[in-house]
C-alpha positions in Angstrom: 98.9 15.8 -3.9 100.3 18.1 -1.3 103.6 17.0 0.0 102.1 17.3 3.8 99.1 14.7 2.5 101.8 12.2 1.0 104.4 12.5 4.5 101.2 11.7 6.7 100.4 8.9 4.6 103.8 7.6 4.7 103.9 7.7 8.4 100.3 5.8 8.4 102.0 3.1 6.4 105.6 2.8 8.4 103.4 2.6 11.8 100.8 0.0 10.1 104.2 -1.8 9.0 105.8 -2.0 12.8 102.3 -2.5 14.5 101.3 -5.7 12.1 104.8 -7.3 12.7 104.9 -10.7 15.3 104.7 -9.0 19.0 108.0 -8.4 20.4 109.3 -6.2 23.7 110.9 -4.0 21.1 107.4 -3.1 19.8 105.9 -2.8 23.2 108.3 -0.4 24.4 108.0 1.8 21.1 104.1 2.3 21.7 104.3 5.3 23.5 106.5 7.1 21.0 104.3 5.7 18.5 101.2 6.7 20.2 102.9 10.4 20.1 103.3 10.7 16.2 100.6 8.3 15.2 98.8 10.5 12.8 95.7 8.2 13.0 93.6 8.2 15.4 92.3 4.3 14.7 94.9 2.9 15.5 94.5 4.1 19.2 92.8 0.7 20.0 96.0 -1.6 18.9 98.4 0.6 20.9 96.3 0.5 23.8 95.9 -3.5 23.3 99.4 -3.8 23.0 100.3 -1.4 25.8 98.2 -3.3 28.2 98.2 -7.2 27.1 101.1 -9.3 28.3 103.7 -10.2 25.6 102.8 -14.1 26.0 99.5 -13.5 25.7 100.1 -10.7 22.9 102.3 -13.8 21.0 99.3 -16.2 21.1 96.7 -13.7 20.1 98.5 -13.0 16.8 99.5 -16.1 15.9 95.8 -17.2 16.4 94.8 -14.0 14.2 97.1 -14.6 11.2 97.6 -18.1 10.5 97.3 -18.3 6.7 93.6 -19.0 7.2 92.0 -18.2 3.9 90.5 -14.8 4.9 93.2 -13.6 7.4 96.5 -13.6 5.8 99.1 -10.6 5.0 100.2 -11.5 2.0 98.2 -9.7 -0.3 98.8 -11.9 -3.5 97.2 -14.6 -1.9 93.8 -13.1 -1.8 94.0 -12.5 -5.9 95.5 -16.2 -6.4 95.5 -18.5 -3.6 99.0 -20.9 -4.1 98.7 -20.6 -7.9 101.7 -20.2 -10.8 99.9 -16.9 -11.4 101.0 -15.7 -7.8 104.8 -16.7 -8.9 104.3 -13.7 -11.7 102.4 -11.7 -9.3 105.3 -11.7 -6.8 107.8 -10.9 -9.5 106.1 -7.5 -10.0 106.2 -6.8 -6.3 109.9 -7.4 -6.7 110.6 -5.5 -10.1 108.9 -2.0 -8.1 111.2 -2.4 -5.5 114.2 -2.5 -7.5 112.9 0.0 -9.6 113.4 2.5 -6.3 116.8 0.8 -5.6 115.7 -1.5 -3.1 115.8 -5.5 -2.7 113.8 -7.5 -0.6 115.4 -10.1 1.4 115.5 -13.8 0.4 113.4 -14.4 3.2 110.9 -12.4 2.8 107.6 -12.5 0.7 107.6 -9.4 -1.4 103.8 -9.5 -1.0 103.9 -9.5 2.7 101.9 -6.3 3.9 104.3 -5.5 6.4 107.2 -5.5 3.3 105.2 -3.2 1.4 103.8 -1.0 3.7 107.9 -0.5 4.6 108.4 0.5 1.0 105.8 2.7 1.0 106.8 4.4 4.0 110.5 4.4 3.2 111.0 4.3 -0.3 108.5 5.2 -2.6 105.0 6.3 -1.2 103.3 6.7 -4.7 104.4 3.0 -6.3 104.1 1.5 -2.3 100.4 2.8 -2.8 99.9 1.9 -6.5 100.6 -1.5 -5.3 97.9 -1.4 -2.0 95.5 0.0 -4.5 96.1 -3.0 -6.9 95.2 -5.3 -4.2 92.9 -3.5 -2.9 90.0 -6.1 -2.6 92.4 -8.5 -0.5 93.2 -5.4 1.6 89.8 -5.1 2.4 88.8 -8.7 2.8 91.5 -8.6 5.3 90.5 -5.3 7.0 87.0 -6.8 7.5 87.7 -10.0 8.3 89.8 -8.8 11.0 87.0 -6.3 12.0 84.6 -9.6 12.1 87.0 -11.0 14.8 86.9 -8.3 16.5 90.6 -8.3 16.5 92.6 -5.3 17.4 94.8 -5.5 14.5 91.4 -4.3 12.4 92.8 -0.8 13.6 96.1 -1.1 11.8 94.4 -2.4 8.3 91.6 0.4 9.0 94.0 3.3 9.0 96.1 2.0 5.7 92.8 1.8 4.2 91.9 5.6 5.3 94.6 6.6 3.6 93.1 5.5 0.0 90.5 6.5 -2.0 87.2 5.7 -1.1 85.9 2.6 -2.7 84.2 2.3 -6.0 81.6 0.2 -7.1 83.1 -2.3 -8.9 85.8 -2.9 -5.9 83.1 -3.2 -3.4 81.9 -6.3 -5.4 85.8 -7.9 -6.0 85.3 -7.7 -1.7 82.0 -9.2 -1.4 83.1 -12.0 -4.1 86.3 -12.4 -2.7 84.2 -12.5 0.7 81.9 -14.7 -0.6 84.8 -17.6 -2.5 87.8 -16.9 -0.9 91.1 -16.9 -3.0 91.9 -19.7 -5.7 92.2 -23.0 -4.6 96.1 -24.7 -4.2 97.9 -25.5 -7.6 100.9 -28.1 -8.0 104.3 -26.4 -9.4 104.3 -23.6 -7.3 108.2 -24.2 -5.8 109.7 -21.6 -4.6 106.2 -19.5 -3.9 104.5 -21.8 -2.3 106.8 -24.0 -0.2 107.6 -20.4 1.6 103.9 -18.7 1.4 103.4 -20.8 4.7 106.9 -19.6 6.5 107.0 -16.9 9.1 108.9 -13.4 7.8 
């Protein structure tokens, strides 16, 4: 890959990261500057909702778009195993890639959240940030089209992380439609810590 291909995708990913986060005035303020080094044109549609929707109403909107509902939720493990013990194992590996580039997520935070690992991705390791989009892949898209379905603005964050991966092959096309079509695994018992925080905000 050239090194020009793997800085643009980088950029895609850190402006995906700041652009999914909860609305703020520091984010609305940013757009412009974003807006000038946005090397994505889809995401033209998000900037100019956020450039021209009050913050209030900005607030509501996304809290009403991602609420944990089965098929609109950014934390990508949950798509592959709903509030299983196999998401525990899954999150884990999240974690062991980011210490592997020297960096640890907060306590906090959900190493799955797609706003954490499209941050790694932009800022630490592009090839294992996108090793890790490419293993979730199907959630990615579920989410992407879901979103799209809604007609939410946020699609045109989700739409250009996705144009910056490979073009999807068969078999992922039907872990989408199935995931579509079932949604992720249904709620376990035993899940402490994953899933007493999988429903708290980052």
């Amino acid at each position: 890959m050239r090194r020009d291909d793997a800085r643009t995708r980088a950029l895609t990913h850190r402006i995906a990261a700041l652009l999914l986060e909860y609305p703020t005035a520091e984010l609305v303020a940013q757009v412009p500057d974003l807006r000038a080094v946005s090397p994505a044109p889809a995401f033209d549609p998000l900037l100019d909702h956020l450039a021209t929707t009050p913050l209030g109403a900005l607030t509501a909107e996304y809290v009403d778009t991602f609420d944990l509902r089965r098929k609109v939720c950014l934390y990508l493990t949950y798509y592959a195993y709903g509030d299983t013990r196999e998401r525990g194992m899954a999150l884990l590996a999240f974690k062991r890639a980011y210490r592997a580039a020297g960096l640890e997520v907060s306590p906090d935070e959900l190493p799955d959240h797609l706003c954490v690992v499209l941050e790694f991705s932009a800022t630490g390791d592009v090839e294992a940030g996108t090793r890790l989009l490419l293993e979730y892949r199907a959630g990615l898209e579920l989410l992407r089209l879901a979103l799209v379905d809604r007609g939410s603005p946020w699609a045109a964050a989700l739409t250009a992380v996705c144009s910056t991966l490979p073009p999807l092959r068969g078999d992922e096309r039907e872990a989408v439609a199935r995931l579509a079509a079932e949604g992720p695994p249904g709620e376990q018992v035993g899940l402490e810590p994953y899933g007493a925080m999988a429903g708290m905000p980052r």
